[in-house]
C-alpha positions in Angstrom: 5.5 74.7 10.4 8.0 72.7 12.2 8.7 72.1 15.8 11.7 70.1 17.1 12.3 69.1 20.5 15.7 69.1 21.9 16.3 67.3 25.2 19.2 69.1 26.9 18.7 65.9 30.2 15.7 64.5 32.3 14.5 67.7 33.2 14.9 70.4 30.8 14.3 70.5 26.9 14.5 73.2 24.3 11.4 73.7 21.7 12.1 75.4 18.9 9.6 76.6 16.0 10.2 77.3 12.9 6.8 79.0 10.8 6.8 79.6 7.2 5.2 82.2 5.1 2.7 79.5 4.2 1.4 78.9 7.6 0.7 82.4 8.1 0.1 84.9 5.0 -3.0 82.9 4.4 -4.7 84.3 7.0 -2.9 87.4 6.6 -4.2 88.1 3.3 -8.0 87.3 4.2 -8.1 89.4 7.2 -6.3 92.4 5.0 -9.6 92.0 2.6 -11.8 92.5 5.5 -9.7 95.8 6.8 -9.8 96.8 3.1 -14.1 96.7 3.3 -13.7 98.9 6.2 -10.9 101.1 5.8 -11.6 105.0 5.2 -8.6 106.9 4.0 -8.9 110.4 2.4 -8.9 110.5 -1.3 -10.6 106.9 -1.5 -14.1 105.9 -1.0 -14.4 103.1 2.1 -13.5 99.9 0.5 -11.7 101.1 -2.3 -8.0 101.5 -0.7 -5.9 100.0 -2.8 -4.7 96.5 -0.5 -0.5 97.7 -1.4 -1.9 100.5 0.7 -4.2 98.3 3.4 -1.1 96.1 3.7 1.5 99.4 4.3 -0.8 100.0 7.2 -2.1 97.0 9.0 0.1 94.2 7.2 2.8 93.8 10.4 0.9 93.9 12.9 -1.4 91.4 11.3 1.2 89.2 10.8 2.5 89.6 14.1 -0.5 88.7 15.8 -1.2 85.5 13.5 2.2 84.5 14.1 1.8 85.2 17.7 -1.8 83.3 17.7 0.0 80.1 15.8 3.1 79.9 18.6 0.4 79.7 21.2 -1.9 77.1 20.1 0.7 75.1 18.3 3.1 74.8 21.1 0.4 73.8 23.1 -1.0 71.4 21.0 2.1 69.9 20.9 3.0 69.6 24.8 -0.5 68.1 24.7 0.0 65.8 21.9 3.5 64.3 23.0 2.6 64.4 26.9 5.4 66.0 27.9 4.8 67.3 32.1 6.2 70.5 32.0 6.7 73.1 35.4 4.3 75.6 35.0 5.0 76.9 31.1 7.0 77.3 27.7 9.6 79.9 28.8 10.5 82.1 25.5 14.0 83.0 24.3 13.6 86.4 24.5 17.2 87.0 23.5 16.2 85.3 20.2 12.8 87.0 20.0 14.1 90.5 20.2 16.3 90.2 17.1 13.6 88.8 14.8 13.2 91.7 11.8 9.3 91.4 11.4 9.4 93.6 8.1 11.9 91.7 6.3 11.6 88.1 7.0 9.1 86.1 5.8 10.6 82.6 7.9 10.8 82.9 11.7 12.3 80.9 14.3 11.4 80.7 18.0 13.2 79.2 21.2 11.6 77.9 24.1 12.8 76.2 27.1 10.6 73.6 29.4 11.5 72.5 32.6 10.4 68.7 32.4 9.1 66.3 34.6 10.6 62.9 34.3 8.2 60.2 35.4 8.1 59.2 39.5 7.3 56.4 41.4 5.6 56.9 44.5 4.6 54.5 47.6 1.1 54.3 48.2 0.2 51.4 50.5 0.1 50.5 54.5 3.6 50.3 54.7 4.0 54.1 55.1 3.4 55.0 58.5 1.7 58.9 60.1 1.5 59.0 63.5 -2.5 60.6 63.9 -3.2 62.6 67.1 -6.6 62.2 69.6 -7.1 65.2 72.0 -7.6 64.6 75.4 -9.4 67.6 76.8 -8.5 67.9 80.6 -11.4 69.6 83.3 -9.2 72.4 84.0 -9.3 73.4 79.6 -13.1 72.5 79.5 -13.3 75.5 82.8 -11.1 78.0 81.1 -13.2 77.9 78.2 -16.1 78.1 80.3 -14.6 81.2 81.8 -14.0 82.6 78.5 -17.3 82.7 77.0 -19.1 83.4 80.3 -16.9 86.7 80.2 -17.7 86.9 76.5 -21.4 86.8 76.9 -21.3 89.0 80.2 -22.5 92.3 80.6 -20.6 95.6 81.5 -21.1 97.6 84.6 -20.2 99.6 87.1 -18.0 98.8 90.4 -17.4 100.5 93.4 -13.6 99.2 93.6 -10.4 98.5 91.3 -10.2 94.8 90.8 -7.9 93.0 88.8 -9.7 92.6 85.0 -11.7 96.0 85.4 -11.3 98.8 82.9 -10.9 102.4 84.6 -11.8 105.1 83.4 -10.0 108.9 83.9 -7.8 111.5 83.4 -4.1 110.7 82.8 -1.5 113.4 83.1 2.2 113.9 82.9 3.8 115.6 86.1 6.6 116.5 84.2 5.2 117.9 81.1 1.9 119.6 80.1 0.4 116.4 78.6 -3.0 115.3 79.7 -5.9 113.1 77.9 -9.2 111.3 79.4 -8.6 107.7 78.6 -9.6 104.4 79.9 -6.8 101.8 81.1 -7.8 97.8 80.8 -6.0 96.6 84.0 -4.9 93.4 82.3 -2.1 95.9 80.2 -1.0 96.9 83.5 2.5 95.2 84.7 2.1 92.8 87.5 4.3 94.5 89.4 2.8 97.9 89.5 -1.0 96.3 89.6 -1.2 96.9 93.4 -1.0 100.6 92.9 -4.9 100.3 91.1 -6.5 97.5 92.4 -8.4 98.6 95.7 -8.8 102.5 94.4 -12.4 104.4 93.8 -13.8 107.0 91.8 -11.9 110.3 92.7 -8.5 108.5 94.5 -5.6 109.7 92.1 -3.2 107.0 91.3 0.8 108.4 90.5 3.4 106.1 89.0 6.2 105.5 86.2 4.8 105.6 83.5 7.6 102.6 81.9 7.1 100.9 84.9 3.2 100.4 84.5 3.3 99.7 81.0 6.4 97.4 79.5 5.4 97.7 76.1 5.5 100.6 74.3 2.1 99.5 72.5 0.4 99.6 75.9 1.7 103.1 76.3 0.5 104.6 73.0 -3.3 102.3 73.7 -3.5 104.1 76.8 -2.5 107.7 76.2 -3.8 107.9 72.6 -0.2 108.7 71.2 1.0 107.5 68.1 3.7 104.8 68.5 6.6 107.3 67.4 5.3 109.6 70.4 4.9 106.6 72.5 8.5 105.8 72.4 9.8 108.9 73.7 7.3 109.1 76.7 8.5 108.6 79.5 8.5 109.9 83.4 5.8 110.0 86.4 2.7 110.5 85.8 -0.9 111.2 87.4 -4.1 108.8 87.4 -7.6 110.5 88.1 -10.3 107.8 88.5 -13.6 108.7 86.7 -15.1 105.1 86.3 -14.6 101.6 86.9 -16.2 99.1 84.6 -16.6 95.2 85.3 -17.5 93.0 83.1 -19.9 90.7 84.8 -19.8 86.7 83.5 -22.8 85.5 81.7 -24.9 83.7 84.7 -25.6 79.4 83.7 -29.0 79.3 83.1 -31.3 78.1 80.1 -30.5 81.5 78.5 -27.3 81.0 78.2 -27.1 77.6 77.3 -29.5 78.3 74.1 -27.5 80.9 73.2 -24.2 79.1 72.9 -25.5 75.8 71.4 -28.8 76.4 70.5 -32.5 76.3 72.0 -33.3 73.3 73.6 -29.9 71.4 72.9 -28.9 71.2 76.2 -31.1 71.9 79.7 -28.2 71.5 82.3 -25.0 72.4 83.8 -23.7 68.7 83.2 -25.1 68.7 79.5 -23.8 72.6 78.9 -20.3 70.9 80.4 -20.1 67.8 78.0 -21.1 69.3 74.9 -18.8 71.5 75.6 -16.0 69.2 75.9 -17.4 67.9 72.9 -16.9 71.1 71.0 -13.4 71.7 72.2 -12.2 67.9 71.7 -13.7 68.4 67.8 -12.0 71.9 66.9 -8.6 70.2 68.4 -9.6 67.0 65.9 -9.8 69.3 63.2 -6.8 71.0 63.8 -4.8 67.4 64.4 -6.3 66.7 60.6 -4.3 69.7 59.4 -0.9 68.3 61.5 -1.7 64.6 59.8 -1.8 66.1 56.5 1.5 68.2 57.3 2.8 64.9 58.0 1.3 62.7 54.8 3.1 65.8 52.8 6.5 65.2 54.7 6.5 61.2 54.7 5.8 61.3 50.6 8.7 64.4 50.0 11.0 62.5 52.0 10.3 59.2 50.5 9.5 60.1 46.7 12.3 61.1 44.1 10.9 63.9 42.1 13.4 65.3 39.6 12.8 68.9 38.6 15.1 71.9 37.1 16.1 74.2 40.2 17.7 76.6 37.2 14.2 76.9 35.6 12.0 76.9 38.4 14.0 79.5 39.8 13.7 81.9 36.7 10.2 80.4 35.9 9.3 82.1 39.5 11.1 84.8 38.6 9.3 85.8 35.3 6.1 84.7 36.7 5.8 87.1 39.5 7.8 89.8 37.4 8.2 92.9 40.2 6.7 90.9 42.7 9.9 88.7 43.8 13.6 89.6 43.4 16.3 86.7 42.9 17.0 86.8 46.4 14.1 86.6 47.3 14.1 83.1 45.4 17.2 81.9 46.6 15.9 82.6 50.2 12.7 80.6 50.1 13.9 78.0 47.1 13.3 75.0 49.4 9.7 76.2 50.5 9.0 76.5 46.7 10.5 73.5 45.6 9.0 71.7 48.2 5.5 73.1 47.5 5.8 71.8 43.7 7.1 68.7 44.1 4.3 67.7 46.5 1.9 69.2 44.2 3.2 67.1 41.7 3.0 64.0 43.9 -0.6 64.7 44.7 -1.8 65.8 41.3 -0.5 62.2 40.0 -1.6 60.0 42.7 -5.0 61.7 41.8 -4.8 60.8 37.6 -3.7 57.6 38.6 -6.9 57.1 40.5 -9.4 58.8 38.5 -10.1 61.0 41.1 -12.7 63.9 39.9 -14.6 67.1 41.0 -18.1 67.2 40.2 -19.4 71.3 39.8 -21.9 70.0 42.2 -18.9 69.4 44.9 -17.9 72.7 44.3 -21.5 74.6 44.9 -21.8 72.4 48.5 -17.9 73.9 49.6 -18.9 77.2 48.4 -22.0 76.9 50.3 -20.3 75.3 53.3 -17.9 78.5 53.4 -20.7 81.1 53.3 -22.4 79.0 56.1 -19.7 79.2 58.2 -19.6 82.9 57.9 -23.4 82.9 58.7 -22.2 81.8 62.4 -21.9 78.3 61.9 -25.1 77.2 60.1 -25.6 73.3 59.8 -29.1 73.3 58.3 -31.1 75.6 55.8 -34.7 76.3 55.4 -35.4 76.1 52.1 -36.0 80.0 51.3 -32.0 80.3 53.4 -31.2 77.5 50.9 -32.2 79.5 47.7 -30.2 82.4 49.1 -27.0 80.4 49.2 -27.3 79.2 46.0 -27.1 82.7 44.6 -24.4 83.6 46.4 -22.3 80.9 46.0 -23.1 81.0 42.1 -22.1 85.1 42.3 -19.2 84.1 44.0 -18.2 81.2 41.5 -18.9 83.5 39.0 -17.1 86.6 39.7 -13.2 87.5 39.2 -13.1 85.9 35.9 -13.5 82.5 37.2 -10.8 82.4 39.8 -12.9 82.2 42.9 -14.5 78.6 41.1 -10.6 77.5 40.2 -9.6 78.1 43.6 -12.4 76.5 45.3 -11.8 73.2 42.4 -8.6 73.0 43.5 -9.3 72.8 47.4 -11.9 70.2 46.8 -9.9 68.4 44.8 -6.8 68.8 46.9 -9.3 67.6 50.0 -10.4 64.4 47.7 -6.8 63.5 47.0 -5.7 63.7 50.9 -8.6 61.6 52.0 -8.1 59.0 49.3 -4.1 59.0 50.3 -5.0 58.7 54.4 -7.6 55.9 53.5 -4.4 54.0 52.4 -2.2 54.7 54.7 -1.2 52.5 58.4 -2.0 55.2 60.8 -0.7 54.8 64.7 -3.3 56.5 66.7 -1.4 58.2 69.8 -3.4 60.4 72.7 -2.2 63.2 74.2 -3.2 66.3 75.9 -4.3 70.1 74.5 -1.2 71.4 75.9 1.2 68.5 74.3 -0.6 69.1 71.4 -0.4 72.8 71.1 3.7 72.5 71.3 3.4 70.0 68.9 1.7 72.7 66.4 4.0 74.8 67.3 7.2 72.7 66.7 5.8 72.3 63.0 
């Protein structure tokens, strides 16, 4: 066997192979002994089929699948051996492959192309500077969010009267057609506008209005009447609004109930305590969401500032053949940059990484796995040990199942997480404050 590399520039190479009848027909001939123990054919005995006869049936596609089996782990072997960084893999010449005459030759040739990866410097100290948000969480956020989960955690009722928030039950019907349904309108999909034709009404006071003019959206319109959205769009005209039911929903009163319930028994016994934990709790989520925006802008500062050289011409068909039906060329061309960008900054990372000796212990990846399940549990932060057992089997079914592509996945966010700290721990951050709502259009303008 031979293999030859041929460097068309910095970042793309041909390989081509060349296999001999030697470095296949070996194994050929052995495994055409053991079809010939095994083979029954009709006017022979099993095992005595003559082998001109074994080899008329079996000996191409044998041959075709040790050829097949020697391309894969020789090419590899060899990518390995000569460290050559290669995008994704060996692309094959299929124009080539497709004129190979498998019953006459006994010496093939194969093509491949690589899209390499020329070595990259990258800068890695406290002279590159992220700007790192801190929250400031204003009294008027911490009482919205108060608000929000006393509404959450309050109970549904009756009222006497239409207020705005309430949900109304009754019987809707067209006055220009013969459509009516029993349905129940949340006040809040009303339009400002036309609010002050419900608010104040009572069981039995019919409501009329425009049906367009209550409801802007043409979603509100098919929630409310129980249309499908085709239907909803053609609906239009006055219409008739029986009252049946009004329904409030009460907010959760502040007691020690309440305060268990949202942060545990016994963690906080006051108004005052209930209020700064859950400042607390609001400045954190913001925190961790202003991680995410530094890490957005650790992955901008090193694109911008690290020359990566890569083959646009075979990343774009490498994409191509990789998700074959899945993406079209235009597709590609569309998004090219997001992709490119995506890779190169994978590349950055992955060797910033080597060059560190950062590693993923298996144990690493149990404690995320288990982190992720706990979260789904409602937030746990501590296991008994019989709750600890049960984690353990499901993160180990979890890690387990899709042939190993749950624990690859999960690898690569740990590691990906390791990388990102150890980059941020050597970086000059400028700490800058601002508010929720400065920070929110910030998140938004990225």
């Amino acid at each position: 066997m031979e293999i030859v590399l041929d460097k068309k520039g910095a970042t793309s190479a041909t390989l081509k192979v060349t296999i001999k009848a030697d470095d296949y027909q070996p194994k050929v001939q052995s495994k055409l002994k053991e079809y010939g123990k095994k083979v029954s054919l009709k006017g022979f005995r099993q095992g005595k089929v003559p082998t001109s006869v074994v080899e008329r049936m079996y000996g191409k596609s044998l041959k075709v699948d040790e050829i097949n089996q020697l391309l894969s782990e020789s090419v590899g072997k060899y990518i390995k051996e000569e460290k050559l960084n290669i995008i994704g893999y060996p692309l094959p010449d299929q124009n080539k492959a497709s004129k190979i005459d498998w019953d006459n030759q006994s010496e093939y040739e194969f093509s491949y192309d690589l899209g390499l990866i020329p070595e990259f410097k990258y800068e890695l100290s406290d002279k590159v500077s992220v700007t790192k948000y801190e929250i400031e969480v204003d009294p008027k956020r911490v009482a919205e969010t108060l608000d929000n989960i006393r509404r959450q955690q309050g109970k549904m009722d009756e009222a006497e009267v239409v207020e705005s928030g309430d949900y109304i039950n009754g019987t809707m019907k067209s006055l220009t057609t013969d459509f009516s349904t029993e349905t129940m309108i949340p006040s809040d999909k009303i339009a400002a506008a036309e609010l002050k034709n419900f608010t104040g009404k009572k069981t039995g006071d019919v409501i009329e209005f425009d049906i367009d003019k209550a409801f802007t959206e043409k979603s509100s319109i098919a929630h409310v009447t129980g249309l499908t959205k085709e239907e909803a769009e053609t609906t239009s005209g006055k219409f008739s609004f029986t009252v049946t039911g009004i329904r409030r929903s009460f907010p959760a009163e502040l007691n020690q109930e309440f305060f268990d319930k949202i942060f545990g028994p016994g963690v906080v016994t006051s108004e005052e305590a209930f209020n700064q934990k859950l400042e607390e709790t609001i400045r954190e989520n913001y925190n961790r969401e202003a991680e995410v925006l530094v890490s957005r802008e650790v992955r901008k500062e090193f694109l911008a500032n690290t020359k990566v050289e890569i083959s646009e011409a075979f990343l774009k068909r490498f994409l191509l053949i990789n998700n074959e039906g899945k993406m079209t060329p235009e597709q590609i061309d569309k998004d090219f940059n997001l992709y490119q960008d995506d890779l190169k900054w994978l590349l950055i990372r992955n060797k910033i990484g080597e060059d560190n000796d950062i590693k993923v212990e298996h144990s690493e990846v149990i404690a995320r796995t288990k982190e992720l399940f706990m979260q789904q549990f409602g937030g746990l932060t501590s296991l008994s040990e019989e709750m600890d057992e049960t984690m353990n089997k499901l993160a180990d079914n979890y890690l387990s199942s899709e042939n190993g592509k749950n624990y690859n996945r999960t690898f690569e966010e740990v590691y990906y997480t390791k990388v990102l700290k150890f980059i941020e721990s050597k970086l000059n951050f400028k700490t800058k404050k601002i508010s929720v709502d400065e920070f929110e259009k910030l998140v938004q303008a990225n």
